[in-house]
N, C-alpha and C positions, 0 to 999 in steps of 0.2 A: 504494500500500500504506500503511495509515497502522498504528499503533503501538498496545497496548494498554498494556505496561509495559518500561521498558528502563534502561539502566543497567551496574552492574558489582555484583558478587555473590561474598562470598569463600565456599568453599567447603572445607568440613574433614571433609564424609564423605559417603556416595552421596546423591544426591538429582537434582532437578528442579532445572534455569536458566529461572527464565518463570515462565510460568505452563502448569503439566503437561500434556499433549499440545495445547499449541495450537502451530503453528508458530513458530521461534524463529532470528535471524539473530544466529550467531554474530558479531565482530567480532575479536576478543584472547583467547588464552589465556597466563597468568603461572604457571608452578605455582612453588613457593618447596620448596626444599629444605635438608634438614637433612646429616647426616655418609652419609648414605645416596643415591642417585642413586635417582628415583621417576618415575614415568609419571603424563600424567593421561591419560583416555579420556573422550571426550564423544559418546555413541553417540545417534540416531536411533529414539526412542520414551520411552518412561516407566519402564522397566525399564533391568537390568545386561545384560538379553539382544537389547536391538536391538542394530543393526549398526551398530559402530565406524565414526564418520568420522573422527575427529582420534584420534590416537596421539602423544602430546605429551611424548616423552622429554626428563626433565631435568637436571641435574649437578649432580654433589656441594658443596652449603655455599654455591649460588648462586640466581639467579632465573632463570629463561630464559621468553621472551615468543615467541610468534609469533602475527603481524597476520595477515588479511583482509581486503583493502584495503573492496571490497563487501560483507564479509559471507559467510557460509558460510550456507546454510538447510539447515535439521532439518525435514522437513515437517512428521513426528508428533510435536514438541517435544524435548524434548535433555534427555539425561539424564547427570551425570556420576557418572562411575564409578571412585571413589577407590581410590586403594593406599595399602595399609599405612604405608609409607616416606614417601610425602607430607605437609609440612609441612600445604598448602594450596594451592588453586589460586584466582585471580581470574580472571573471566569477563564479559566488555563483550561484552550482548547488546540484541537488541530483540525482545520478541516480538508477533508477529506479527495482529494482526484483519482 
């Protein structure tokens, strides 16, 4: 498999990780929060309406990270899908050619 573009990517409202529907190997999700406890959601396709893989609950006034040692794959590219409460989330991805 080789690589188009990868990297880490801070992320502060809905969009595309990648490049938009090409396949995308998650590695890290960090979301940072503020006085509020926030979710990120990183769903499978290019919309807020694919299907949820990662449900990334976080705590209040902290940072909380969780690895994939190999990678998690989005086949139809990875879309995150911000909450309101959310400082911000970083995302260490590779996507996919």
């Amino acid at each position: 498999m080789s690589f188009d573009q990868s990297g880490s990517v801070r992320k502060t409202a809905d969009g595309a990780v990648g490049v938009s529907g090409k396949p995308v190997r998650v590695y890290s999700v960090t979301i940072m929060n503020g006085a509020t406890a926030s979710s990120a959601v990183l769903r499978n396709g290019t919309t807020a309406a694919g299907d949820a893989y990662i449900y990334h609950l976080g705590t209040t006034n902290t940072s909380k990270t969780v690895s994939f040692e190999k990678g998690l794959l989005f086949p139809d590219g990875c879309y995150y899908d911000h909450t309101a409460t959310a400082s911000a989330a970083i995302i260490e991805f590779a996507t996919e050619i």
